[in-house]
C-alpha positions in Angstrom: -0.4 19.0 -7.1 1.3 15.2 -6.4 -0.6 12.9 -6.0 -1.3 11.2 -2.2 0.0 8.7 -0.8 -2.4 5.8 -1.2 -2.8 3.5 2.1 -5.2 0.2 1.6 -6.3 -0.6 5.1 -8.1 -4.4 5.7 -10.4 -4.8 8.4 -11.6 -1.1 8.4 -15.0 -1.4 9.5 -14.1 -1.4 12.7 -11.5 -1.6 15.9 -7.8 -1.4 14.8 -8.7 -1.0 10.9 -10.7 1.8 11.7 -8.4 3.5 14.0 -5.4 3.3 11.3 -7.9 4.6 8.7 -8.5 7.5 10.7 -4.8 8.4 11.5 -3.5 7.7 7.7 -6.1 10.2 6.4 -4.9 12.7 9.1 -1.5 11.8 7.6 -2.5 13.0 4.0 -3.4 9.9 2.4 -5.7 8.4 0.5 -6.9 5.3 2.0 -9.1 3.0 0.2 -11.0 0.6 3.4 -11.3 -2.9 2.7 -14.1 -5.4 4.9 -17.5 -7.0 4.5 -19.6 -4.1 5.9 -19.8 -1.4 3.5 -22.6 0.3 5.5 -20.0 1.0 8.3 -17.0 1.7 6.3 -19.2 4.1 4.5 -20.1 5.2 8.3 -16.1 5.6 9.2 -15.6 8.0 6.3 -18.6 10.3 6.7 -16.7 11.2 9.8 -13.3 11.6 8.8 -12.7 15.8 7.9 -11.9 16.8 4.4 -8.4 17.7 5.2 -5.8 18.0 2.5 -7.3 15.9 -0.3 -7.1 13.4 1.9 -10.2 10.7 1.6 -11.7 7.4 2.9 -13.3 5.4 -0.3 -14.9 2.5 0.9 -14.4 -0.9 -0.9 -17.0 -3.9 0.2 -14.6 -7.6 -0.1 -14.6 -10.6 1.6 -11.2 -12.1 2.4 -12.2 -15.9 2.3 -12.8 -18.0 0.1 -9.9 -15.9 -1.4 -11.6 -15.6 -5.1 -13.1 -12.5 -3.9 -10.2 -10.8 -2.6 -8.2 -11.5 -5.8 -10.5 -10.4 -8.2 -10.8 -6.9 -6.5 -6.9 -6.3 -6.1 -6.9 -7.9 -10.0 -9.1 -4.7 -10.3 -7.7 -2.4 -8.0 -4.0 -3.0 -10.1 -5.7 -2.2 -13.2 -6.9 0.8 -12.3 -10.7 -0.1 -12.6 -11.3 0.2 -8.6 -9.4 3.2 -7.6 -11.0 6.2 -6.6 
């Protein structure tokens, strides 16, 4: 099986964020949500269907100062915080 697409939404915990999250896992990817509230991210995917292989895998980042934002995609590149 290929592997999904991979789609990095910011901002996913809610209004526009969420809403792309929603339609790029009903497109068949894997989308990794990126905000401060992990408790609603981790909301957004509990609704999203298992469809496909498809998944929403919440990751909790701050965007500013930007030392938090550039360690995780440090991580993210690496391999150490993908799904």
């Amino acid at each position: 099986m290929a592997a999904l697409p991979i789609a990095i939404i910011t901002g996913a915990s809610s209004g526009i964020g969420a809403a792309l999250a929603r339609e790029a896992a009903e497109d068949g990817y894997q989308v990794v949500l990126v905000a401060r509230r992990k408790d609603r991210m981790v909301a957004l995917a509990e609704t999203v269907p298992d469809s496909g292989g498809a998944a929403l895998v919440p990751a909790q980042c701050r965007f500013w100062p930007r030392g938090p934002v550039r360690g995780w995609a440090g991580g993210y590149r690496s391999g150490d915080d993908r799904p």
